[in-house]
SEDO-399259 format. One line per 8 residues: their letters; for each residue x, y, z of C-alpha. Coordinates in pm, whole numbers, always signed. Example, Ala and Ser with C-alpha at 12.3 -4.5 7.8 and 13.67 -1.06 7.14 Angstrom:
2
AS = +1230 -450 +780; +1367 -106 +714
This chain:
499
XXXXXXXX = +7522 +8388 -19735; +7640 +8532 -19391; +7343 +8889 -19445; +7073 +8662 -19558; +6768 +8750 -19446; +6554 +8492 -19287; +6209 +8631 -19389; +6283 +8697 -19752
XXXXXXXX = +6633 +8534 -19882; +6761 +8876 -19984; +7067 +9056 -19837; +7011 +9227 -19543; +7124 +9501 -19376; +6941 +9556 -19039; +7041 +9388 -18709; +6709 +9230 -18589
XXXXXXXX = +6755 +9153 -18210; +6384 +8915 -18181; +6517 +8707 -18518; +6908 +8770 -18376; +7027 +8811 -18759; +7011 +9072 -19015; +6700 +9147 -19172; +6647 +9339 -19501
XXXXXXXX = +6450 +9678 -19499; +6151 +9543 -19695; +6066 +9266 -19467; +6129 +9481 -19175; +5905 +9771 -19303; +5637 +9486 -19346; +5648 +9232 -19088; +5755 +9470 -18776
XXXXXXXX = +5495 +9462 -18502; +5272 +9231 -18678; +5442 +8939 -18763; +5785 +8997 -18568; +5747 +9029 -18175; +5982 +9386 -18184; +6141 +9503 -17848; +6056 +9852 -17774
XXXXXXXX = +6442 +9920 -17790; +6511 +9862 -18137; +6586 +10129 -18309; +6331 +10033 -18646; +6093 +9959 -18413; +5816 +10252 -18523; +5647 +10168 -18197; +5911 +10185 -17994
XXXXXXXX = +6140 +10444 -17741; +6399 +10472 -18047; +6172 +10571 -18317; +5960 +10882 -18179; +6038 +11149 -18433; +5946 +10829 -18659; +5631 +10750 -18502; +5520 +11138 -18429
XXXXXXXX = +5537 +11193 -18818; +5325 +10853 -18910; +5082 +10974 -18641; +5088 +11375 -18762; +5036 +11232 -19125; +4787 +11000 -19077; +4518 +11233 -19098; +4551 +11447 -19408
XXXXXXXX = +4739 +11156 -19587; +4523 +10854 -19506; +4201 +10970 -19350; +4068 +11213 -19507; +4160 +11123 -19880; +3978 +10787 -19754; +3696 +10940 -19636; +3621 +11208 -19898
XXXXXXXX = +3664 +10924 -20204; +3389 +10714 -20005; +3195 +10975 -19936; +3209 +10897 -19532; +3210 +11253 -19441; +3029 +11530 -19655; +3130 +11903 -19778; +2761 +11957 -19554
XXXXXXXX = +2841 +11781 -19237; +3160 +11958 -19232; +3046 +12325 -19314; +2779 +12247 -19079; +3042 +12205 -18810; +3244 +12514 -18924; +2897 +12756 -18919; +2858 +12638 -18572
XXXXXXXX = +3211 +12684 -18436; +3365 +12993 -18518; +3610 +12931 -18252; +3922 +12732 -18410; +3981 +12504 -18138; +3607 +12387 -18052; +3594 +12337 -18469; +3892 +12084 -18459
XXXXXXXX = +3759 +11923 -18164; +3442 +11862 -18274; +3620 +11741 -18665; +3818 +11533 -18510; +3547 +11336 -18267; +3300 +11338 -18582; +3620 +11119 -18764; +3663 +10932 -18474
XXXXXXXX = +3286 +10847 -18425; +3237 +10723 -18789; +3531 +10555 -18810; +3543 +10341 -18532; +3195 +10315 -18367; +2908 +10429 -18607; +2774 +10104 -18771; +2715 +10148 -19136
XXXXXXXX = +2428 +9943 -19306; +2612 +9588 -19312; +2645 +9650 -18938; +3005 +9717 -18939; +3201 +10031 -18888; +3398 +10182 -19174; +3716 +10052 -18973; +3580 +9717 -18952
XXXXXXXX = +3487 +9731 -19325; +3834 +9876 -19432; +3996 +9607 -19192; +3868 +9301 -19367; +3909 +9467 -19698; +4289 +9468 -19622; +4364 +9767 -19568; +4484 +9832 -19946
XXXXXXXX = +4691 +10060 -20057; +4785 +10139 -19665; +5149 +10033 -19505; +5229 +9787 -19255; +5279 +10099 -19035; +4938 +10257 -19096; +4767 +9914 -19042; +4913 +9882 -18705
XXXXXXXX = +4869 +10225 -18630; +4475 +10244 -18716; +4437 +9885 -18493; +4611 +10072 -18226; +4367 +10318 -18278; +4056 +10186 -18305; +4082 +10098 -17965; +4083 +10474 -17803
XXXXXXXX = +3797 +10544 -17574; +3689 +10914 -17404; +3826 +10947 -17040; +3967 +11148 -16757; +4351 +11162 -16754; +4521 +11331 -16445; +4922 +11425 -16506; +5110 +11277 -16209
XXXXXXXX = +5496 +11445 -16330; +5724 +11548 -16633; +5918 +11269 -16712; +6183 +11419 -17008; +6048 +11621 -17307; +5821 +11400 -17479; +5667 +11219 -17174; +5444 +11268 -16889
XXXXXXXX = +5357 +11000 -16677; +4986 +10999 -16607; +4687 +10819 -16524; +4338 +10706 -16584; +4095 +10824 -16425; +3837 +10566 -16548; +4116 +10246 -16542; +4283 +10240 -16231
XXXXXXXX = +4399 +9879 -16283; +4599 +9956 -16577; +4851 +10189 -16320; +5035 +10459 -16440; +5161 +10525 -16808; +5386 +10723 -17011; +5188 +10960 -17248; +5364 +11088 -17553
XXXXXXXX = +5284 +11480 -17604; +5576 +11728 -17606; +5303 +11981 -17650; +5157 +11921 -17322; +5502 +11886 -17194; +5568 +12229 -17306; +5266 +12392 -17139; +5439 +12310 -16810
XXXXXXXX = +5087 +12214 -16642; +5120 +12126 -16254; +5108 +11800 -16177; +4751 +11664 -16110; +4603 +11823 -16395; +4274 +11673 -16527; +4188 +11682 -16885; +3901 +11506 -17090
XXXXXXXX = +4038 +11341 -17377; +4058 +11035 -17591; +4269 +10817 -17500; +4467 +10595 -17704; +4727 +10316 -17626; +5008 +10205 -17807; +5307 +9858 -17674; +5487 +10136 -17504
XXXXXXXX = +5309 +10477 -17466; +5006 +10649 -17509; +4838 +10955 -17681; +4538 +11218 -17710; +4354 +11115 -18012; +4147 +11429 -18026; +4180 +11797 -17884; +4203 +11737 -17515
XXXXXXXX = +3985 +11972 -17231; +4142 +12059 -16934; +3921 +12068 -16621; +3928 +12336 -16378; +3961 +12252 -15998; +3663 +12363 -15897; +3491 +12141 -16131; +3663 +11781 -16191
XXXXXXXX = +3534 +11627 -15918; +3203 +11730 -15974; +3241 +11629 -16342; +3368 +11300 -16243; +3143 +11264 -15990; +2892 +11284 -16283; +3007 +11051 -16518; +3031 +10780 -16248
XXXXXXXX = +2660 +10863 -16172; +2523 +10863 -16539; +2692 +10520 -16557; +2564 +10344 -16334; +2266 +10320 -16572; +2237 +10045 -16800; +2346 +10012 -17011; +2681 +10117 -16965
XXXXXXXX = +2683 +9950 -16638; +2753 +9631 -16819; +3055 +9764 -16998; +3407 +9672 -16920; +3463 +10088 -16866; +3093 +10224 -16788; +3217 +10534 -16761; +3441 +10533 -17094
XXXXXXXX = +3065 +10383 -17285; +2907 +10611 -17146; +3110 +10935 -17226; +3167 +10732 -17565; +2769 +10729 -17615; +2737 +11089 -17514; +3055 +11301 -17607; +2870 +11571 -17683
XXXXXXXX = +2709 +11645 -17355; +2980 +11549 -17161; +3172 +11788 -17392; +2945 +12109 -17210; +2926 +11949 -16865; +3298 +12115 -16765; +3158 +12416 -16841; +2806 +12411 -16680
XXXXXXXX = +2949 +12249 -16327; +3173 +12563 -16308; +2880 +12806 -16351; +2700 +12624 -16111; +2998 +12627 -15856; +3051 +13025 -15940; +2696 +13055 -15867; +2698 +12928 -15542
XXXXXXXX = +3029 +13050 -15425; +2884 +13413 -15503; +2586 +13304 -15310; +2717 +13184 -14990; +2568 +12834 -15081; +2701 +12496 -14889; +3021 +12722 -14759; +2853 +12803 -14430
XXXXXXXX = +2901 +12529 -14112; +2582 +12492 -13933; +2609 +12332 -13579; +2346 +12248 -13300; +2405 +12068 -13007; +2109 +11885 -12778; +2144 +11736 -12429; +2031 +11377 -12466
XXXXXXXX = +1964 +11345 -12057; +1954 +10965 -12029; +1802 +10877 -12382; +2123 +10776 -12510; +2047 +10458 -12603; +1681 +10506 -12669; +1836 +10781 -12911; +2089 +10543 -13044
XXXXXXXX = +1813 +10263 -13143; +1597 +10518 -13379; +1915 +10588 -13511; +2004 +10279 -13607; +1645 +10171 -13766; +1687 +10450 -14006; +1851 +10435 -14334; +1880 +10811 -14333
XXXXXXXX = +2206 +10713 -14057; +2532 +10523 -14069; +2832 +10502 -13874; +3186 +10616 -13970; +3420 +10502 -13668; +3721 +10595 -13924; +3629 +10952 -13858; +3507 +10915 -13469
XXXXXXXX = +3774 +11052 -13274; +3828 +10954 -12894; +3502 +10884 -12690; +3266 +11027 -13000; +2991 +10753 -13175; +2979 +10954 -13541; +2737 +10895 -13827; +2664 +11048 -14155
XXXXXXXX = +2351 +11147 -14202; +2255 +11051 -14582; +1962 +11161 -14827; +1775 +10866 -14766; +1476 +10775 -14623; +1244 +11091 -14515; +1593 +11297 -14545; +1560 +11278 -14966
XXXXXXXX = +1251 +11512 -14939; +1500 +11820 -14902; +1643 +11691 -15259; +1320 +11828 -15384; +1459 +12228 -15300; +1822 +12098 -15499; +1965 +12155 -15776; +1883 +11863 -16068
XXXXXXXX = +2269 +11813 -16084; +2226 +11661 -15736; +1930 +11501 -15688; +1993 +11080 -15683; +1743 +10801 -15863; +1595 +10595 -15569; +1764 +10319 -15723; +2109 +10478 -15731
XXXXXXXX = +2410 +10318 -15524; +2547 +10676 -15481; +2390 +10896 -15223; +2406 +11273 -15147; +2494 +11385 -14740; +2284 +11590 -14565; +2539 +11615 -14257; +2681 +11427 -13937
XXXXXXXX = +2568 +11339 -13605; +2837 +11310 -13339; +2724 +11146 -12992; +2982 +11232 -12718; +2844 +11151 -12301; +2489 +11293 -12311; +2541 +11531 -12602; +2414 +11494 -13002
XXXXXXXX = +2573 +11717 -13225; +2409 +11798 -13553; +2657 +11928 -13841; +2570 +12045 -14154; +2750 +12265 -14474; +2451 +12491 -14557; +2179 +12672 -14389; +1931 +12541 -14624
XXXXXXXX = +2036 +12135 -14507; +2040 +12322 -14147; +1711 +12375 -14120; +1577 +12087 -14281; +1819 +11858 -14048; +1673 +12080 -13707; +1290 +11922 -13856; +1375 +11590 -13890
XXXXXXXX = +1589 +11604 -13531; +1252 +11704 -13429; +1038 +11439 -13590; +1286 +11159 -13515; +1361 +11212 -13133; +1133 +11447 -13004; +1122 +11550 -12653; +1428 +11327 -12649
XXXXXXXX = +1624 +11637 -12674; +1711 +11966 -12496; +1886 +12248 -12726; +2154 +12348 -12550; +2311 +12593 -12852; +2416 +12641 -13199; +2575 +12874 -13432; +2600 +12973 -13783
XXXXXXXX = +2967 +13038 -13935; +2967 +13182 -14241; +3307 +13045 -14384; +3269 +13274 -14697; +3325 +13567 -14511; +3607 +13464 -14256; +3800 +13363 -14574; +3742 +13697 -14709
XXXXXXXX = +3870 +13845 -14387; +4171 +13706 -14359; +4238 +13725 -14762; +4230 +14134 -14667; +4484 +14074 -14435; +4728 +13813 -14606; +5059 +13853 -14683; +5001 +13633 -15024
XXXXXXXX = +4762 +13888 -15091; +4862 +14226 -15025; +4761 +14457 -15338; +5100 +14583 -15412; +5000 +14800 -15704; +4863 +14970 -15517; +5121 +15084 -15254; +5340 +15360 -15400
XXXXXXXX = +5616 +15294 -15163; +5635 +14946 -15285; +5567 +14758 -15633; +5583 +14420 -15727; +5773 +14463 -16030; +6042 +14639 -15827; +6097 +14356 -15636; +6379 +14066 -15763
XXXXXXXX = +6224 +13784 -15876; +6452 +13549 -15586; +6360 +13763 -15325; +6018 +13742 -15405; +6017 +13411 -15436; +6209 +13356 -15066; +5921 +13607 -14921; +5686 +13363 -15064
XXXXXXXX = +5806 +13034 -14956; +5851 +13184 -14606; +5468 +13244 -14600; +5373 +12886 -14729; +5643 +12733 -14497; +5554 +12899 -14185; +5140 +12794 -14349; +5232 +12445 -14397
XXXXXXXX = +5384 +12373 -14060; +5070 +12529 -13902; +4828 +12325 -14124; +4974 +11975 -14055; +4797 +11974 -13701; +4522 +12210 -13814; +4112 +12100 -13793; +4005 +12076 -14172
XXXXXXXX = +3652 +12048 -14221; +3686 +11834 -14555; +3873 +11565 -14319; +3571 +11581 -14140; +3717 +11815 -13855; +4029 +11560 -13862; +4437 +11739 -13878; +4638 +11577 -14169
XXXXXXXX = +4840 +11408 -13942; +4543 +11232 -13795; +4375 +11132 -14121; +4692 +11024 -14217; +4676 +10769 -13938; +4305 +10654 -14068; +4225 +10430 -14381; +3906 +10584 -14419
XXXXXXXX = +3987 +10914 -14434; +4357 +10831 -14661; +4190 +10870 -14997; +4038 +11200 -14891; +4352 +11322 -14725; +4525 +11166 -15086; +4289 +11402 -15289; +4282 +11704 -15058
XXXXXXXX = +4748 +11735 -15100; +4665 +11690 -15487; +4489 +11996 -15475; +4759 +12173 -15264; +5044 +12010 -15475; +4831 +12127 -15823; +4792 +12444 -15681; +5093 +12578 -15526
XXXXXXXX = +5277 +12427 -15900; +5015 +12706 -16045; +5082 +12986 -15835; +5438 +12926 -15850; +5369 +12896 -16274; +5211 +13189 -16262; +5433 +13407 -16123; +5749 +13248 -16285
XXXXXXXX = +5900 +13082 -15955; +6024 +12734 -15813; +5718 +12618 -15667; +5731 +12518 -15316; +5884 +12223 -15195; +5596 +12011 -15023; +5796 +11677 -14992; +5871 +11732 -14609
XXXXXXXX = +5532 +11747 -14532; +5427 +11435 -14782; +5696 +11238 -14565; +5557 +11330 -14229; +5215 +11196 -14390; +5326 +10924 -14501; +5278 +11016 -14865; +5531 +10905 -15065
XXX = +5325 +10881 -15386; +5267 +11208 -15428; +5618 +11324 -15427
């Protein structure tokens, strides 16, 4: 019989291109995935590129057709637990996250009294009354951990390519969310999700949080801390276990680091560069010795430029008494492999320059100079700059910032959107060209163009155009114009991944 199907003996009617012959609908509908090796090309593969409107409505249905008729006939989840969630969210979106991590958590990691989870349990009960489909798709599931995603670019209408944060090895990947897509978020976005993957794309298996900019790096930051403990530290992903063991706090962090970051931008904290500089006479190398014996010091020769010896000066040592006046958030265990900065020491001829970003590390840093060196050194001078305020200053006078409501001769809505938009790109352009060769003090006092030129400082210089990039996509978002195009200056840095 020339439509035989191979599986089954019954007439088929669907090209199969991994058994190159026709295949009938039943077997297909049965066997795809699990028992046949389907390309992601085929067009009944539910899996695959072909088949998303397919695989969007298994996935949509899942929940209210499979899940939750499970759960509520086996009593998994109570009427209580889940009017206890809804008295203590009023807010809609906090109520589904937290329903839909409470589903997640007891179905795939809360170990019921045989020691299994209810997956597990289900699993080797065979999945009855379920579809080959919804098999699959729960295995696919059950694998979904909490992480930090960042969106590198729009890729059509149901993908963005992205990354994870947490899994660098596993490179970029296409994540399937035309909602997100929608949104129009600029690229390196962070969000706090879980993270599931499927043969050919990925998805958000509960309500995702986006992370501001002025706190993801502090929240990652964080998580990489906390996880360091065991025992997540012995996890393939410590900080996926970790946020897995501890959703709930991690949940608040986002919120709590940008309070604490409002705080101390209001109150001048850590934005205010502190320099001294001593004359060293000839105690140079005397100078350099102590220096050397101490683990408070090491040397960065990425960052030295021309003629300089530089060396970060660390919280270790006598230097972690000023973590006693800091914040919890960023104190360190002894036994912690990451360590907080107090500031830098630059040695240039007979001269020792002492950097720090706060008054509060200034003064401490001017004790210990004392204690460790003595009558070693002469002050020569220092300064305070209070970057807070020049920022303020020139925000008053700013072009991108001129109050235009205000100005009866001239109003923003009065002016065409292109125009607007060519006043505005002639202000970044004329910014940009300035702030290629420009001293930035998270380069350590490097241009762009030099830390381009440095290994050391690349991932810094990597991180600091992801903010620009992220930002200048928001402003432009905001206002409803064609960002501006950064890709000359990501060439002349060498850059190329970013564009």
């Amino acid at each position: 019989m020339k439509n035989k199907c191979p599986k089954c003996g019954k007439s088929g009617k669907r090209n199969c291109p991994t058994l190159e012959a026709v295949i009938c609908s039943s077997c297909c509908g049965a066997k795809r995935i699990s028992e046949i090796d389907c390309p992601p090309e085929c067009e009944y593969n539910t899996f695959g590129m072909k088949a998303i409107e397919t695989f969007r409505e298994l996935d949509n249905n899942l929940f209210n057709d499979v899940l939750f008729p499970y759960f509520r006939d086996n009593d998994i989840v109570t009427v209580q637990e889940v009017n206890k969630v809804r008295a203590e969210n009023d807010n809609e979106d906090d109520f589904g996250r937290k329903m839909h991590t409470l589903f997640q958590m007891r179905l795939f990691h809360e170990k019921q009294s045989n020691g299994k989870t209810v997956f597990e349990n289900w699993r080797d009960n065979g999945f009855k009354g379920l579809s080959n489909d919804c098999r699959l798709l729960l295995q696919f599931k059950s694998t979904a951990m909490p992480t930090v995603i960042e969106l590198q670019k729009t890729i059509d209408n149901n993908f963005i390519e992205c990354i994870d944060i947490f899994d660098k090895q596993r490179g970029k990947f296409l994540l399937l969310d035309p909602a997100i897509v929608e949104q129009k978020y600029p690229r390196y976005t962070k969000a706090m999700t879980w993270l599931e993957h499927f043969p050919v794309f990925s998805r958000l298996s509960v309500h995702s949080q986006t992370l501001p900019e002025m706190c993801a790096v502090g929240f990652i930051d964080e998580i990489e801390f906390q996880s360091q403990n065991k025992p997540y530290c012995n996890a393939e992903f410590p900080e996926k276990q970790y946020m897995l063991e501890n959703f709930e706090i991690c949940n608040e962090l986002p919120a709590e680091i940008s309070k604490q970051a409002k705080q101390e931008i209001l109150s001048n904290l850590d934005i205010k560069t502190c320099i001294v500089v001593y004359d060293m006479g000839k105690n140079r190398k005397k100078i350099l010795k102590i220096i050397s014996s101490l683990p408070d010091f090491s040397e960065n020769p990425d960052v030295a430029k021309p003629g300089e010896q530089y060396f970060d000066w660390l919280r270790l040592g006598k230097s972690k008494a000023i973590e006693n006046d800091m914040p919890e958030a960023f104190r360190h265990d002894d036994n912690s492999e990451q360590v907080g900065i107090l500031g830098d020491i630059i040695l240039k001829g007979n001269s020792l320059l002492l950097e720090t970003r706060s008054e509060q590390k200034f003064e401490f840093a001017k004790q210990m100079t004392e204690e460790y060196f003595g009558n070693m050194l002469t002050l020569q001078k220092e300064a305070v700059q209070n970057l807070a305020q020049e920022l303020k200053n020139e925000d008053s006078n700013s072009d991108l910032d001129y109050d235009y409501e205000d100005d009866d001769d001239l109003d923003n809505e009065d002016i065409p959107p292109e125009v607007y938009q060519e006043l505005m790109h002639k202000v970044l352009d004329e910014h940009y060209h300035k702030f290629i060769d420009e001293s930035i003090p998270l380069l350590n006092g490097h241009t762009p163009r030099e830390a381009a030129k440095k290994p050391g400082l690349r991932p810094h210089l990597l991180d600091l155009m992801k903010g620009h990039i992220h930002n200048n996509e928001t402003l432009g978002r905001d206002k409803g114009n064609e960002p501006y195009d950064l890709s000359w200056l990501l060439d002349e840095l060498g850059l190329e991944e970013l564009k």
